[in-house]
C-alpha positions as CSV (number, residue, x, y, z in Angstrom):
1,X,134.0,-23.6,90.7
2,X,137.3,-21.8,90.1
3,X,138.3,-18.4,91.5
4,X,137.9,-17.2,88.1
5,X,134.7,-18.5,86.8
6,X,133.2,-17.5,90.5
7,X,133.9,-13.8,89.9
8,X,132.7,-13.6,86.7
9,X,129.6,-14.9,87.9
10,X,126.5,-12.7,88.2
11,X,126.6,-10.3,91.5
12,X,123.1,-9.1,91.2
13,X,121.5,-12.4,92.0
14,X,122.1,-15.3,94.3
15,X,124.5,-17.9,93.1
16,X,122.2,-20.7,94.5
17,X,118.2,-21.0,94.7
18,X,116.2,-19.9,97.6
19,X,114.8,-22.1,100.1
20,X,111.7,-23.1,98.9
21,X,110.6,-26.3,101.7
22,X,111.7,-25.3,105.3
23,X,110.6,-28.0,107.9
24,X,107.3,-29.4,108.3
25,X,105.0,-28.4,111.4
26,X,105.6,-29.4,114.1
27,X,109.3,-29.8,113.8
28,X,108.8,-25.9,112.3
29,X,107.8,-25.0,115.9
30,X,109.9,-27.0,117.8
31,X,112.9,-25.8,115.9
32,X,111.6,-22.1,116.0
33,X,111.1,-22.1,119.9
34,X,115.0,-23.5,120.0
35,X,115.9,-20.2,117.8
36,X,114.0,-17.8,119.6
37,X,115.0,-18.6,123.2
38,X,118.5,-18.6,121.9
39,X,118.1,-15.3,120.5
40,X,116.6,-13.5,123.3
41,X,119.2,-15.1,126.0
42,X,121.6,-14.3,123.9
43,X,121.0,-10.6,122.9
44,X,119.9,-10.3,126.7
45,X,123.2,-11.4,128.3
46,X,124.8,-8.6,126.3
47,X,123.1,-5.6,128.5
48,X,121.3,-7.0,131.2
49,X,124.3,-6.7,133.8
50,X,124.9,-3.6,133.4
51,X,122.1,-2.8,135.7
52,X,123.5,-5.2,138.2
53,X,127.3,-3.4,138.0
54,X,127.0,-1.3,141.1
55,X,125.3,-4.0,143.2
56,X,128.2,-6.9,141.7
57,X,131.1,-4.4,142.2
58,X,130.4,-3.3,145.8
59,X,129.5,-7.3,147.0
60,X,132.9,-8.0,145.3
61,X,134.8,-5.5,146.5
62,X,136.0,-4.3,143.4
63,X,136.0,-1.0,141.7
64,X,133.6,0.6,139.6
65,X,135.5,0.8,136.6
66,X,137.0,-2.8,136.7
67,X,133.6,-4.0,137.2
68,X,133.0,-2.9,133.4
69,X,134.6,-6.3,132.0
70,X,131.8,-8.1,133.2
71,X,130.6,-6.6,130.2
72,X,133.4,-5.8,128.4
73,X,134.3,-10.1,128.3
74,X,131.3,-11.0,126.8
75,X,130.8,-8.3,124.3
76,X,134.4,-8.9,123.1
77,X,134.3,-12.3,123.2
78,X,131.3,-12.4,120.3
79,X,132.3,-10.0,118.2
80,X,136.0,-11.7,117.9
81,X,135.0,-15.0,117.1
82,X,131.3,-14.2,115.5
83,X,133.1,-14.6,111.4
84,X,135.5,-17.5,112.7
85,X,132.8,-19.8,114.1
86,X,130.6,-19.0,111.3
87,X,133.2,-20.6,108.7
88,X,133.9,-23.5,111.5
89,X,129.6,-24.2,111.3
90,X,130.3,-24.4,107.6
91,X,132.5,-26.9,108.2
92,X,130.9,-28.9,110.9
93,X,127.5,-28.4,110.4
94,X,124.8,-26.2,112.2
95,X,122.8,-28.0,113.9
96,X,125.9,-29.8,115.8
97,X,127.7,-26.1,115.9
98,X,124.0,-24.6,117.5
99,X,123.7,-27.5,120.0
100,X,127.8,-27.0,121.1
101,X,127.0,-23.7,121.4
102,X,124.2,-23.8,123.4
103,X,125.7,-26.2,125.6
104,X,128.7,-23.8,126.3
105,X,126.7,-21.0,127.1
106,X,124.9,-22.7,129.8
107,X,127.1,-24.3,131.4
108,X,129.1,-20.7,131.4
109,X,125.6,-19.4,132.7
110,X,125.9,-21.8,135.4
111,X,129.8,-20.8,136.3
112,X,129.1,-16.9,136.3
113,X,126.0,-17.4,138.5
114,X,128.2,-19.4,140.7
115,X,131.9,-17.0,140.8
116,X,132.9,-15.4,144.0
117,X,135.3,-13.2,142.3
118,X,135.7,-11.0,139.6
119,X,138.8,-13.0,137.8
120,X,136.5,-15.8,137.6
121,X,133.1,-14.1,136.8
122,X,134.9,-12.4,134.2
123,X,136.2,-15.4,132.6
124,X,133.3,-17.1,132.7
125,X,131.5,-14.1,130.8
126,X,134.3,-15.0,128.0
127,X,133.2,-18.4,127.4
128,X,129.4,-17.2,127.9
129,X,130.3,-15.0,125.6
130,X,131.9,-17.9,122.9
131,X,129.1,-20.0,123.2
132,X,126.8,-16.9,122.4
133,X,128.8,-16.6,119.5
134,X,128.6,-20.0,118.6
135,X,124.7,-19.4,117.7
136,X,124.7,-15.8,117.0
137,X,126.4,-17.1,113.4
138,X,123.8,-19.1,112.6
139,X,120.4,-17.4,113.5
140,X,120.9,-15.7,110.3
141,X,121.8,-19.0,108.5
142,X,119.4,-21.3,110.2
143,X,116.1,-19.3,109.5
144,X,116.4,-20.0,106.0
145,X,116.3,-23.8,106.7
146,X,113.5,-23.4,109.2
147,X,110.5,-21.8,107.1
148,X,109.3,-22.3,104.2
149,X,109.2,-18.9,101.6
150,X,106.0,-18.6,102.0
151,X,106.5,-18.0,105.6
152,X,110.4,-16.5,105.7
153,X,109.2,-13.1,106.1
154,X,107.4,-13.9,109.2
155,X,110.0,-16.1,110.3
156,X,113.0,-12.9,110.1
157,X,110.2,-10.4,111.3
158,X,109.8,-12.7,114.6
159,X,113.3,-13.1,114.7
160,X,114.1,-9.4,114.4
161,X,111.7,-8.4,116.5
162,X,113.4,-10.7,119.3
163,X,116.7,-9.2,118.5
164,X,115.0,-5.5,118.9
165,X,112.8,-6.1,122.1
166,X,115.6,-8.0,124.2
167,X,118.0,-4.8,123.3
168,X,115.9,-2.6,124.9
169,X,114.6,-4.5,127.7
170,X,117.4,-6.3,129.4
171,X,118.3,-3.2,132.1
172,X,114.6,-3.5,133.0
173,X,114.5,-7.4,133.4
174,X,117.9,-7.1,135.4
175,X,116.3,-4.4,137.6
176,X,113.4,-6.9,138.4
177,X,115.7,-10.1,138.9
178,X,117.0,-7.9,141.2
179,X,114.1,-6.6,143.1
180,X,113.5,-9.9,144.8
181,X,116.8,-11.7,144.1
182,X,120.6,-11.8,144.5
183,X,122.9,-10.7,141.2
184,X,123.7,-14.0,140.3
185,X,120.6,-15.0,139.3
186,X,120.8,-12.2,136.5
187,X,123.0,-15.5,134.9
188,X,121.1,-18.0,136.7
189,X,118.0,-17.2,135.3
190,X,118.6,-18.2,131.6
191,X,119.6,-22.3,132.8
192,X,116.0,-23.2,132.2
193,X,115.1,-21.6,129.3
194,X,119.1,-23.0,127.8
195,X,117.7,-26.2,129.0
196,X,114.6,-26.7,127.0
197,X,116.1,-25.0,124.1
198,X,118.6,-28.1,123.9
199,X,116.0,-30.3,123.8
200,X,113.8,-27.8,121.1
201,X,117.2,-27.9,119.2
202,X,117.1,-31.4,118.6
203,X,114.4,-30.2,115.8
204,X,117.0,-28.2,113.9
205,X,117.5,-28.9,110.1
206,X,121.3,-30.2,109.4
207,X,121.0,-27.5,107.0
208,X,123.9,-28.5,104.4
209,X,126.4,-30.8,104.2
210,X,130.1,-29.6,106.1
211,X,132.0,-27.9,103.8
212,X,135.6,-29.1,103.1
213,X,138.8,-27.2,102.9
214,X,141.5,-25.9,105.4
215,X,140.5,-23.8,108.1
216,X,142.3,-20.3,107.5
217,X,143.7,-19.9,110.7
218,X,145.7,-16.7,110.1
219,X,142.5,-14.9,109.0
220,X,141.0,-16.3,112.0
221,X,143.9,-14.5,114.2
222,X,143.7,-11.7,112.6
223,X,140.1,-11.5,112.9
224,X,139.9,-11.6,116.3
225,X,143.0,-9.1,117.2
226,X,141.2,-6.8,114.9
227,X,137.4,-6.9,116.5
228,X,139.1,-7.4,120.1
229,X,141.1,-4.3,119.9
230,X,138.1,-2.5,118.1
231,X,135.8,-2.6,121.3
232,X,138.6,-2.1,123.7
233,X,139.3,0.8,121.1
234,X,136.0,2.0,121.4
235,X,135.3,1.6,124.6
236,X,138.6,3.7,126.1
237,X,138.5,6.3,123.3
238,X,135.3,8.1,125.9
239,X,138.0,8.0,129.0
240,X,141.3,8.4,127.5
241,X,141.3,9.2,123.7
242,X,145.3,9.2,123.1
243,X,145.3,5.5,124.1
244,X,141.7,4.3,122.5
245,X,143.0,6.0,118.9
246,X,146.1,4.5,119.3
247,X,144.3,1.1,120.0
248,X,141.8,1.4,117.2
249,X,144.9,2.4,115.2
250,X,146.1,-0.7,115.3
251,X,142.8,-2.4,115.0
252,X,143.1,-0.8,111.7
253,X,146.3,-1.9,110.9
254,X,144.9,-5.6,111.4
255,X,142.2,-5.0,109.8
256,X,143.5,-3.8,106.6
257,X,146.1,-6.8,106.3
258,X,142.7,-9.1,107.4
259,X,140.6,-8.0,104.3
260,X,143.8,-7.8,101.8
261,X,144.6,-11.8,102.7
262,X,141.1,-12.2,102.2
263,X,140.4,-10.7,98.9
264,X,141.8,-13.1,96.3
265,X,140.3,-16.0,98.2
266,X,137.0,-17.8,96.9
267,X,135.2,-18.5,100.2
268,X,137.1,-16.2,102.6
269,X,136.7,-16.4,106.5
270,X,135.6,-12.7,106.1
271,X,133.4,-13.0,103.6
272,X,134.2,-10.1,101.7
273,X,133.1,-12.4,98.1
274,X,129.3,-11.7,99.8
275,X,129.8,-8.2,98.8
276,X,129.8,-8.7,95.6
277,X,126.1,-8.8,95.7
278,X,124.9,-5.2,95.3
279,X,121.8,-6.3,97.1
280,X,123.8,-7.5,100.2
281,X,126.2,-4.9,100.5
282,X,123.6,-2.1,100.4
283,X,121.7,-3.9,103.4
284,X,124.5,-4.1,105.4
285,X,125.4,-0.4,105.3
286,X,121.9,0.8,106.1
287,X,121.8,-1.7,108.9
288,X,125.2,-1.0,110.0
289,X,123.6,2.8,110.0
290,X,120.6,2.1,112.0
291,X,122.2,0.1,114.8
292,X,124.7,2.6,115.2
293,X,121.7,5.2,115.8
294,X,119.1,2.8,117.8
295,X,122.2,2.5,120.4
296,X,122.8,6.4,120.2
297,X,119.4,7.1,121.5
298,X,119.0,3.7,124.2
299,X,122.0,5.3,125.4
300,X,122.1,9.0,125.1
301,X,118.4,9.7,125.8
302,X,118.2,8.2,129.4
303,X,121.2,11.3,130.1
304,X,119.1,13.8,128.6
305,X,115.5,12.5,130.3
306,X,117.5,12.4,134.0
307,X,119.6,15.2,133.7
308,X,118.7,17.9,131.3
309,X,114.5,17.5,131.4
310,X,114.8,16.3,135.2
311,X,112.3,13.5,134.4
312,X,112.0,10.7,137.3
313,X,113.7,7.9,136.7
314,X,110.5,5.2,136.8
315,X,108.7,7.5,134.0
316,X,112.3,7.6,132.3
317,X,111.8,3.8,132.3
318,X,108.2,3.6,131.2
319,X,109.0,6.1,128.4
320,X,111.4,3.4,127.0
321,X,108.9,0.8,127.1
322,X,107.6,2.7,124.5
323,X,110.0,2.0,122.0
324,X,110.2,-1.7,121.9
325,X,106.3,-1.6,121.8
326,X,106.3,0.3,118.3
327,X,108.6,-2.5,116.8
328,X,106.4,-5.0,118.1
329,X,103.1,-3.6,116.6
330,X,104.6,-2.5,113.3
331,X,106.4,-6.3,112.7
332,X,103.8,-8.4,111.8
333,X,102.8,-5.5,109.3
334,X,106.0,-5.3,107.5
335,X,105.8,-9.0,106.9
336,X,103.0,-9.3,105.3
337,X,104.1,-5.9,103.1
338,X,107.4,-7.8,102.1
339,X,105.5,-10.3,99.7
340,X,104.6,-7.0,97.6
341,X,107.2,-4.3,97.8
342,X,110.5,-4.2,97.1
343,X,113.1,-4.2,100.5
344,X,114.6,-0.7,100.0
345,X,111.2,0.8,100.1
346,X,110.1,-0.6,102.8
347,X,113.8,0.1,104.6
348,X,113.4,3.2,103.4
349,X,110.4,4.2,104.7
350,X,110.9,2.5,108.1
351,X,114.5,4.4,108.3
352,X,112.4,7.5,107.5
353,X,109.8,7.0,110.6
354,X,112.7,6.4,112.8
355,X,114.2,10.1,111.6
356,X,111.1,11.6,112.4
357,X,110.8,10.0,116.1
358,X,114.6,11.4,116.6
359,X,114.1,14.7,115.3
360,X,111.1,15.0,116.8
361,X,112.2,14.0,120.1
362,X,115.0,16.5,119.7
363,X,112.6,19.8,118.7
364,X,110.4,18.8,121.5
365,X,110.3,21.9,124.3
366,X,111.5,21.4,127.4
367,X,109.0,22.5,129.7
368,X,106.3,20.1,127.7
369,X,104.1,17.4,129.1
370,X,105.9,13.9,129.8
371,X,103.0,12.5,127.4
372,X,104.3,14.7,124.7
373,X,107.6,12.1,124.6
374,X,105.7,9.1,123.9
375,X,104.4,9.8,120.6
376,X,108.0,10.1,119.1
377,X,109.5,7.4,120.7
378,X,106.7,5.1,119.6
379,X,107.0,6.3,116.2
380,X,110.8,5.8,116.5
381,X,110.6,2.3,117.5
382,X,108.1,1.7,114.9
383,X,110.5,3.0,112.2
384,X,113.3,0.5,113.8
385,X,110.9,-2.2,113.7
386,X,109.7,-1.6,110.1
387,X,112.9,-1.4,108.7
388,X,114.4,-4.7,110.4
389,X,112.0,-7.0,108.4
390,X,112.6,-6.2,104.8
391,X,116.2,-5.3,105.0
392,X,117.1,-8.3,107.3
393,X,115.4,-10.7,104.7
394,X,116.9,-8.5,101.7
395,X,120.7,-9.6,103.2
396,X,119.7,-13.5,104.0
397,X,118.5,-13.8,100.4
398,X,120.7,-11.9,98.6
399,X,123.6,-14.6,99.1
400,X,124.0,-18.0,97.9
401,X,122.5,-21.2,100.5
402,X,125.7,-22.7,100.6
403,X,126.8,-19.1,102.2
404,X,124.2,-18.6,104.5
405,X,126.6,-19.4,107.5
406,X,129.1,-16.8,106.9
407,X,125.7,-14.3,105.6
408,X,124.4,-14.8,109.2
409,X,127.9,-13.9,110.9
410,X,128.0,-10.4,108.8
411,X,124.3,-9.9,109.8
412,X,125.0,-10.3,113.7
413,X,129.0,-8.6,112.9
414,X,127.1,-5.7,111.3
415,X,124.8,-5.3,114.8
416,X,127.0,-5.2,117.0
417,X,129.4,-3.2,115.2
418,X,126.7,-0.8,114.6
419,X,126.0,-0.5,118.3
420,X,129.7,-0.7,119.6
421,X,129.9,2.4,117.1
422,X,127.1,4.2,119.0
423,X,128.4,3.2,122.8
424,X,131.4,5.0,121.5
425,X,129.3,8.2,119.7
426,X,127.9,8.8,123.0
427,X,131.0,8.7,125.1
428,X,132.8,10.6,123.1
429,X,129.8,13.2,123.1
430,X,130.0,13.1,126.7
431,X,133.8,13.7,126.8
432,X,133.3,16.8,124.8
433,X,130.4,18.2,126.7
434,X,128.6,16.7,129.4
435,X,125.3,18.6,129.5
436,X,125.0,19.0,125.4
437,X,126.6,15.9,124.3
438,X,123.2,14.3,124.4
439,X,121.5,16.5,122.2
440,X,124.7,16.6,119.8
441,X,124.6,12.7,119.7
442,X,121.0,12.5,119.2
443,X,121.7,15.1,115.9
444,X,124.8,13.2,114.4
445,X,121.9,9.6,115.2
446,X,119.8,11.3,113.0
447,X,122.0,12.1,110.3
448,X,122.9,8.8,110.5
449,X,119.3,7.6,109.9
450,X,118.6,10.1,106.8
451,X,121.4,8.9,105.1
452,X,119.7,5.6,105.7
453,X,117.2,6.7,103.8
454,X,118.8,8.1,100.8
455,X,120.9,4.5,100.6
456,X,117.0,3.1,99.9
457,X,116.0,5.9,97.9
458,X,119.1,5.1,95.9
459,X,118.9,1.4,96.0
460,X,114.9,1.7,95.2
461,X,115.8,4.1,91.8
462,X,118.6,2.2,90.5
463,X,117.2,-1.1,91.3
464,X,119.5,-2.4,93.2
465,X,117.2,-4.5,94.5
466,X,115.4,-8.0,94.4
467,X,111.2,-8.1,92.7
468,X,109.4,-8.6,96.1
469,X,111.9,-8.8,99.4
């Protein structure tokens, strides 16, 4: 199809049919299992060693604030090269991109598990970090290819409730690992379960054929200049804001000549043609909204527990058990509702539960009853669990199949941009006033979650939006 005849083409609807087969059981489960272990080491890795920082930095002998690119690698390292390798799996195929992947990652497990310095831990965080990449592009992709439709809501639910849990939880599994073990086992630990996920991932579906065509390697540069200096933008802006607005500056700059090359192209590296789809776009704003917000409060809230309520730390910890609970309960709920109701209603009204958690947590008094916070967090992560369901499967299906790699790079691009955003909300909140900037966070995370909600009112009025999600 010509450039032409492709944008006169109809935006409201895929350009290609749904999915309509997925594998048969038990490849199904064998293929799943492969997916889910990758998705929880994965979105584990990104957090769970930031626990371990103090223990890492004083065995190393290095400083505090150097020890910081022991997160700073990996998290840099995927969101640079998360659109890039989604248009090489295009190319080369997922299942053989997953399995590369995979094998990358654990062997760069194995390396950071095994450094003696901080050079090489960091380095081998990198290449953790672009083998976590490597698959993050094609969770999106591959779940279309896995499950049938009559089971793809459950299928994304499971998936997104994964993503949710393991963001939550990974200080709290690093704190045990290191209870009864040695920091590098918070790397060492995920070799087994990388293990039997290569052999799982042997049940993947080839899911298309390789798409032809040069690679865009420009785009591909640019990309990665542009999302590299973003976080390092982001994350300096907190300490030093001259130098992190002159960094995100020109991580604008690079940005802006990024999506201008990529504009008149038919199947971009950024895949700016997906947002043509009103259906699409609209998902990736709201998710891009509630991210940003769910990282507000994992990070803001634990200042305001410790510091300004004076609550001990262990009931700090239990209280954000609560959270990943809700989204749990509430998940298998939302996928069954998606076979009836549209996806911005359902978004909507799960972006409207998570308002009410925040705001509630925020007009709670301060001299109330510990049990008093549960309620509102539960109800928060309920919200953030309901929404996940209908809007992730609203963005997988709004694109055409022979897409679905470069849909599942946005949807993990629009994550982690939405929580880079909130790491950088809350330091900034901090910088301006260290015993309010909590609160003031928490209120701008709210705001952020409202407007979430008019997006689905809007999207639900207009219909902007697919029968059944």
């Amino acid at each position: 199809m010509n450039q032409a005849s492709d944008r006169s083409s109809d935006t409201s609807a895929p350009a290609a049919p749904r999915n309509s087969t997925g594998l048969p059981a038990p490849a199904r489960y064998w293929a799943a299992g492969a997916l889910l272990c990758c998705i929880g080491v994965t979105v584990l890795d990104a957090n769970i060693a930031n626990i371990a920082l103090p223990t890492i930095s004083r065995e190393l002998n290095v400083g505090e604030a150097d020890s910081i690119w022991i997160v700073n690698a990996y998290m840099i390292s995927v969101m640079a090269t998360l659109l890039p390798l989604s248009a090489v799996a295009e190319r080369v195929g997922f299942k053989r991109m997953f399995r590369l992947g995979l094998g990358l990652f654990t062997i760069a497990s194995l390396l950071c598990a095994l450094s003696g310095n901080l050079p090489s831990l960091v380095a081998a965080r990198m290449l953790q970090g672009l083998g976590a990449s490597s698959m993050m592009c094609l969770f999106g992709g591959l779940v279309r290819h896995i499950y049938p439709a009559h089971k793809l809501a459950a299928g994304i639910s499971i998936n997104a409730m994964t993503v949710g849990v393991m963001s939550v939880v990974g200080p709290s599994v690093g704190a045990a690992i290191l209870s009864v073990a040695s920091w590098p086992w918070i790397f060492g630990f995920t070799v087994p379960i990388c293990l039997f996920a290569m052999y799982a991932a042997g049940y993947l579906p080839e899911a298309a054929s390789p798409r032809k065509g040069r690679f865009d390697y420009l785009s591909a540069i640019l990309n990665i200049v542009t999302f590299a200096l973003l976080l390092i933008g982001l994350d300096a802006i907190g300490r030093n804001p001259g130098r992190g607005l002159l960094v995100l500056a020109i991580a604008t700059t690079c940005g802006y000549f990024l999506i201008r090359r990529s504009l008149p192209q038919t199947n971009p590296l950024v895949p700016v043609d997906l947002f043509r789809y009103p259906i699409f776009k609209y998902a990736v704003i709201v998710s891009a909204l509630t991210f940003t917000a769910q990282m507000i409060s994992m990070l803001a809230l634990p200042f305001y527990y410790l510091h300004n309520l004076g609550i001990p730390l262990q009931k700090v910890g239990l209280l954000f058990g609560v959270w990943p609970v809700g989204s749990v309960v509430i998940a298998s709920l939302s996928a069954k509702l998606c076979r009836y109701f549209k996806a911005s209603l359902l978004a909507g009204i799960g972006a409207a539960l998570m308002a009410i958690g925040i705001i509630s947590l925020m007009a709670l008094p301060a001299d109330i009853s510990l049990w008093y916070y549960v309620a509102p967090m539960f109800v928060a992560g309920m919200g953030f669990g309901f929404f996940q369901t209908p809007n992730n499967r609203a963005m997988l299906l709004s694109t055409p199949l022979k897409r679905s790699g470069a849909t599942g790079g946005v949807q993990a691009t629009t994550r982690l941009f939405g929580q880079g955003i909130g790491a950088a909300c809350v330091a900034i909140s901090f910088h301006i006033d260290q015993h309010n900037g909590p609160m003031y966070v928490m209120g701008f995370a709210s705001a952020l979650v409202i407007i979430a909600v008019i997006i689905n009112l809007f999207r639900y009025v207009k219909g902007l939006d697919s029968d059944a999600c």
